[in-house]
Every structure is written in structure tokens, then in C-alpha cells.
N, C-alpha and C positions, 0 to 999 in steps of 0.2 A: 504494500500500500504506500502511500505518498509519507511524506514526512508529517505533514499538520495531522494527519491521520492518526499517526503513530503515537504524538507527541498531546493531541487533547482527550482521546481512547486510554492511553498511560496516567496521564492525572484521574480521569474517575475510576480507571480500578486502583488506583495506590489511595484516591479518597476512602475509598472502600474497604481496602484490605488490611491498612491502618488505622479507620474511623479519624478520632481526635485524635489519636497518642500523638501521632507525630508532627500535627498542625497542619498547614500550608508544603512543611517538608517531603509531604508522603505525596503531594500532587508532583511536584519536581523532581524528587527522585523516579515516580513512576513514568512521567514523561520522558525521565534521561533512559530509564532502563529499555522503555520500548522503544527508544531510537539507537541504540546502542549494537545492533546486531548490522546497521549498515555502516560501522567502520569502515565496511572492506571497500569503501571509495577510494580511501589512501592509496590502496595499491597501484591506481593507476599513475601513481610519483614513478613506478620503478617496471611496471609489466609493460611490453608493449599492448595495444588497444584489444587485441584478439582474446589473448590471454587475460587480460581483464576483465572481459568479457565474461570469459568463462568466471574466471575468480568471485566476479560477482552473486550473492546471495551462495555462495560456496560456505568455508568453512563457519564463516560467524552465523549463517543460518542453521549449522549445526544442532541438533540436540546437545551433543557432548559438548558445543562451546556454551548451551542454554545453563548446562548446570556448572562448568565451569566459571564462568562471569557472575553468574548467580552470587556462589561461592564468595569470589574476590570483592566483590560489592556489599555482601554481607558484614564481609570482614571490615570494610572503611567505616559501614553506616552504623554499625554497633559501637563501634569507636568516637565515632566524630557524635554521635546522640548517645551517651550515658546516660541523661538526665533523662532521659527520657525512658529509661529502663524497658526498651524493648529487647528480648532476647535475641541471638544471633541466628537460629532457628525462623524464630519469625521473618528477620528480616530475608534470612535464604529462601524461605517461599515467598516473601514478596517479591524479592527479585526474580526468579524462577517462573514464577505466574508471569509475570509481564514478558522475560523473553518470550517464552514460552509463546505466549499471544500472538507476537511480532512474528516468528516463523511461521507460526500457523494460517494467519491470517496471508505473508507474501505468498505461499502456498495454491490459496487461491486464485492469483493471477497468472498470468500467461509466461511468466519468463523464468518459471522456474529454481528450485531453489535445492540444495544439497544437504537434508535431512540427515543424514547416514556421513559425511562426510567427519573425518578424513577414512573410512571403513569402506567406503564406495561413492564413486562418483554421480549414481545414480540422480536424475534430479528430478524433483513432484511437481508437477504444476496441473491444476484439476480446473483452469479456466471456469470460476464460478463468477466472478465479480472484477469488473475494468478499476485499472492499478489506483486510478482515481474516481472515487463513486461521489457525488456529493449529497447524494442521499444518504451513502452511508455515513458520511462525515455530520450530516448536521446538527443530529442529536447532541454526540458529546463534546463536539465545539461550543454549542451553546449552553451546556452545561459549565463547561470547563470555566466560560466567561461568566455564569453564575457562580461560580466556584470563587474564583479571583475576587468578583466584588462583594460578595455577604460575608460575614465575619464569622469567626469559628462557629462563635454560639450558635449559628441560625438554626430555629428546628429544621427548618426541609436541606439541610445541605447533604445526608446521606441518603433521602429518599431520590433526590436528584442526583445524585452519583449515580448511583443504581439505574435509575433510567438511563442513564451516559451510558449503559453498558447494554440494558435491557433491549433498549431501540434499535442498535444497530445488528443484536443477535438476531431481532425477530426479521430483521433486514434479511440478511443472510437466507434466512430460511425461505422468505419470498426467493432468492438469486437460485438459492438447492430448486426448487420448485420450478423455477423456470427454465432451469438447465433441463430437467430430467421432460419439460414440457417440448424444448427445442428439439432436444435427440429423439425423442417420439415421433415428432412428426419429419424427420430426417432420415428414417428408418427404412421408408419407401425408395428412396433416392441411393441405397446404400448394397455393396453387392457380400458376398461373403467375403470375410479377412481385407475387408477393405479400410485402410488407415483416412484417418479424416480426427477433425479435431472441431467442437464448436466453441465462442468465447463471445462474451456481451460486448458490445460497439462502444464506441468512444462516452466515457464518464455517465453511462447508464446501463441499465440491467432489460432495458425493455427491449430495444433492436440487437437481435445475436446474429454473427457470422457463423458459417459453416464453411470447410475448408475441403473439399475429399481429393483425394489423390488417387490419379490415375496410371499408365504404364509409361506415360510423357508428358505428363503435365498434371495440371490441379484444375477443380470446379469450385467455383467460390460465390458464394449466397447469402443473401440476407432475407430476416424474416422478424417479423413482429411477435411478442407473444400476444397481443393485441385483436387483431385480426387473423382471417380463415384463408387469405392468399397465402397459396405453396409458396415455396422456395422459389428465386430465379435465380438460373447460375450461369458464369460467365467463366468461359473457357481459359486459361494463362497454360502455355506449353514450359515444360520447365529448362529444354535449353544447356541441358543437363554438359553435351559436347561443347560448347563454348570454352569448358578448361579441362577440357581433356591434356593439353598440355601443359598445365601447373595442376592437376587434380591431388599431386602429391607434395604442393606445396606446403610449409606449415599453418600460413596465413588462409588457405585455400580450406585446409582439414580441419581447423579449430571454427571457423563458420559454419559448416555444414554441421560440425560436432553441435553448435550451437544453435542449430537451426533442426536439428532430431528430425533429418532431411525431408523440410519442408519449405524446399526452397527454390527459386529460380532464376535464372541469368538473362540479363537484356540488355543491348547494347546503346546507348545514347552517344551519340555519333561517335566520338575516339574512345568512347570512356566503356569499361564492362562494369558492370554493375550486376553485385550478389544480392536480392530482395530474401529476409528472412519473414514468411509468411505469417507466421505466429503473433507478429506483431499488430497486422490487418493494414487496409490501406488507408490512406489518407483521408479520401472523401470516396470511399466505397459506397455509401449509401444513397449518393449524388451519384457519382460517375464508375460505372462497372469498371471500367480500363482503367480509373486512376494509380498513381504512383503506388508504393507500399509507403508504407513508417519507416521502416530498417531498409534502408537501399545504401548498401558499401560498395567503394567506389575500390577497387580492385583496381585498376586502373593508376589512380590518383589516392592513395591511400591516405595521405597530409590533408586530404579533407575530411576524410573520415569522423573530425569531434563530435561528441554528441549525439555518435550514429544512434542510439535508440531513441531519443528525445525529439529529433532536429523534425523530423514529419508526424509528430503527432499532433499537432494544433496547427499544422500548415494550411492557408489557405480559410481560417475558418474565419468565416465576416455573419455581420446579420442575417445575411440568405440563406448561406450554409446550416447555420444554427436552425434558421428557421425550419429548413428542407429535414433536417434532421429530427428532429420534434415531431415534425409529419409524418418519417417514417418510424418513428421509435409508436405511433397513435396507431397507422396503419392506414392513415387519409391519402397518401399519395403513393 
């Protein structure tokens, strides 16, 4: 999930999991804790981009780093709060509970995350909810903001924690529901052992893509949970020979490794370009042929910055938005 995400979700369960003992302290700690699993930003001081890539949501999304950091943070906040005679146990499950949350939760987006790490590489990603929902954000945002201005005393400040955390669970469960409503009716479209992956549209749960792969390419669709229009799908060849001659390069092999080969090549005049599908496109919901999100310029690699970020809000004006609205309802 996003950072604000992380960081106002972490204050009402550390409201929560320390009531009063710890004051306003238990909001901040729990905000640092559940941001704390995406250190692994740093690494791109010393990895190249590819490798970063991979790195990222790797070891700190760990279990085994959840109870190790757990740990190490118990050990400062028992220290630095005597006064406050919380035991160090407590505070190891409060820290523990929040990573814990933080993995769980990147888990459900699309990009994957290394549970099991350093024990296997394997990485989960169960495409339930887009990296930024602001549905799912709203609740304990504005909780949080009630948090900061009422004073300890106030009676409703733990029953509004509790909502901070209530709301965006029952959220979820609408995103489960919808998943399992999406692949239903994607079923008919779908052949035996055929790989395909569905995942909610840009910062909502109501317009999902579907992705299915074929023997030279992909079919890729959008659909409402909304309304009773099928699927429409738009053909992309994946182009796969374009690097038949670097196919064993390292920069070549750690994209594809990172794309859990759903991916394709397209040339824009001098430049090749590796689109990692997972990410969805641009303005898919608008325009079937548009760009992906994750387009690496293999080619020009020095441009490469930002490659997951740089097309995800590309191109979005009032129309877009609007267009999008319409098909997330199922009116156009």
C-alpha cells in the first residue's frame, strides 16, 4: 500500500493496542512501525535498477524480518518508556502486529512481495486491492486526524480507533468479494491451464482488468462489477523474439524474472521497450492500445527512473477521470 496508508492504519492500531498507556506515543510508534518494512528503498544507493527491483518488498517484507524488527524495537521502546511500565513483551507484539499488517496488506497488491525470504524467493501477490485505494484510506486518515486533535481524555478516542481499523477491514472484504465476483464471470473466457491474472484498475476496486495469456501474446479486458456487459478484450502479441539476442542478458533475465512472464516487447522507433503487464496500462479503460505503466527502455536504460511510478497517473486530466468513473459505474 502507499505510505499515508501505512503511516495513518499504524496510529489507530498502536491507538489501540496500547489504549492510554502510552499516550500520543503509541500513535507514532505505530505509524513508524508500519512504515518500516519499506526501508528496502535505500538499496537503490548501491543495486543497479533491475536488481532493485527485485530487492524491493524482498527481505524487509519478510516474516522472519517481521519478528526480527519486532524484536529490536521492543528492545528501544521498553527502554526509552520506563515510566510508562509497559513490558517488553507487550511492546514485541505491538511491534509485531503492525509489521505484520504492512506485509500482509502489500501482499494484496500486484507487485509482489517475499514472505518466505531469505528461505525462498518465492513472491505472493493475490491482486485484491490497487496499491492506492482511497476508499480504503479514508477511514483511518480521518480518524488519525481525530486522533491528533482531541486530547487523551476524550471518551470516543478508542471507539474511533477501532473504526480506523474496522472500516477499512470490512473494505477488504467488499475487494475479496469482488475478486472472486470478477474471476467468475472470466471463467467462460478461460481454456484449461491457462495462466491469466485479474487486478482492480487504477485507485478503485470497482473497474478490474483481466490479463490471459496466450501461445504469442496476451488478451486484456476490462469489466465492471457494476454492470452485466462481458469482458472486451484487446489482443497485444508479446514479441517475445525481439531479444532473442540478449535473452540471456542479466538486465534482460531479472525483468522477465520480475514480470513472472507476463510481458511484452514493442519497438518505438530506435528505442525497445520491455512492458511489464502486471502493472496494467495507462489509460486502458479509455484507450485498449494505450501505453503500459512499467514500459523499460532497454534500449536507453539512463531513463529508466521511476520505471514503476513514471505511467501511473500519466495523462490523467478531468476527462480521463471522468471517463473512468463511467466505466468503474458501467454507463459507458
Amino acid at each position: 500500500m502507499d505510505s499515508i496508508t501505512h503511516i495513518v492504519l499504524g496510529a489507530c492500531v498502536g491507538e489501540v493496542l496500547m489504549d492510554q498507556k502510552a499516550g500520543r506515543k503509541a500513535m507514532l510508534w505505530g505509524a513508524l512501525a508500519q512504515s518500516i518494512p519499506d526501508i528496502d528503498f535505500i538499496s537503490g544507493s548501491w543495486l543497479t535498477l533491475t536488481k532493485e527491483l527485485i530487492a524491493h518488498r524482498g527481505f524487509t517484507h519478510s516474516f522472519l524480518f517481521a519478528f526480527l524488527i519486532a524484536y529490536f524495537f521492543a528492545l528501544i521502546a521498553s527502554r526509552l518508556h520506563k515510566a510508562e511500565a509497559i513490558s517488553i513483551k507487550k511492546w514485541f507484539v505491538f511491534f509485531l502486529v503492525e509489521v505484520l499488517i504492512h506485509v500482509l496488506l502489500d501482499s494484496l497488491n500486484n507487485y509482489g512481495i517475499g514472505w518466505l525470504e531469505p528461505f525462498s524467493s518465492k513472491r505472493f501477490a493475490f491482486n485484491i486491492i490497487y496499491v492506492a485505494d482511497p476508499l480504503f484510506t479514508l477511514a483511518p486518515l480521518l480518524v488519525f486526524i481525530f486522533l491528533l486533535i482531541k486530547k487523551m481524555d476524550h471518551p470516543n478516542r478508542l471507539k474511533f480507533a477501532r473504526m480506523g481499523i474496522v472500516l477499512p477491514a470490512v473494505y477488504l472484504c467488499f475487494a475479496f468479494i469482488n475478486k472472486e465476483h470478477i474471476e467468475k464471470d472470466l471463467k467462460p473466457h478461460l481454456k484449461i491451464n491457462t495462466e491469466y491474472f485479474t487486478a482492480p484498475t487504477l485507485l478503485n476496486n470497482f473497474l478490474w482488468t483481466a490479463v490471459i495469456k496466450d501461445s504469442t501474446g496476451f488478451q486484456i479486458g476490462y469489466k465492471s462489477i457494476l454492470g452485466k456487459r462481458d469482458f472486451k478484450f484487446t489482443r497485444f502479441n508479446q514479441n517475445a523474439s525481439y531479444i532473442d539476442s540478449i535473452h540471456d542478458h542479466e538486465e534482460v533475465m531479472d525483468l522477465k524474472k520480475i514480470s513472472q512472464g507476463f510481458f511484452t516487447l514493442e519497438k518505438w522507433q530506435d528505442t525497445l521497450v520491455f512492458n511489464d503487464l502486471r502493472f496494467g496500462q495507462i489509460e486502458g479503460w479509455r484507450d485498449p492500445k494505450s501505453k503500459f505503466t512499467f514500459h523499460y527502455f532497454l534500449s536507453h536504460p539512463a531513463n529508466n527512473q521511476l520505471v514503476v511510478q513514471r505511467g501511473r497517473f500519466a495523462g490523467l486530466n478531468t476527462a480521463s477521470v471522468k471517463d473512468l468513473f463511467y466505466k468503474m459505474i458501467d454507463l459507458k
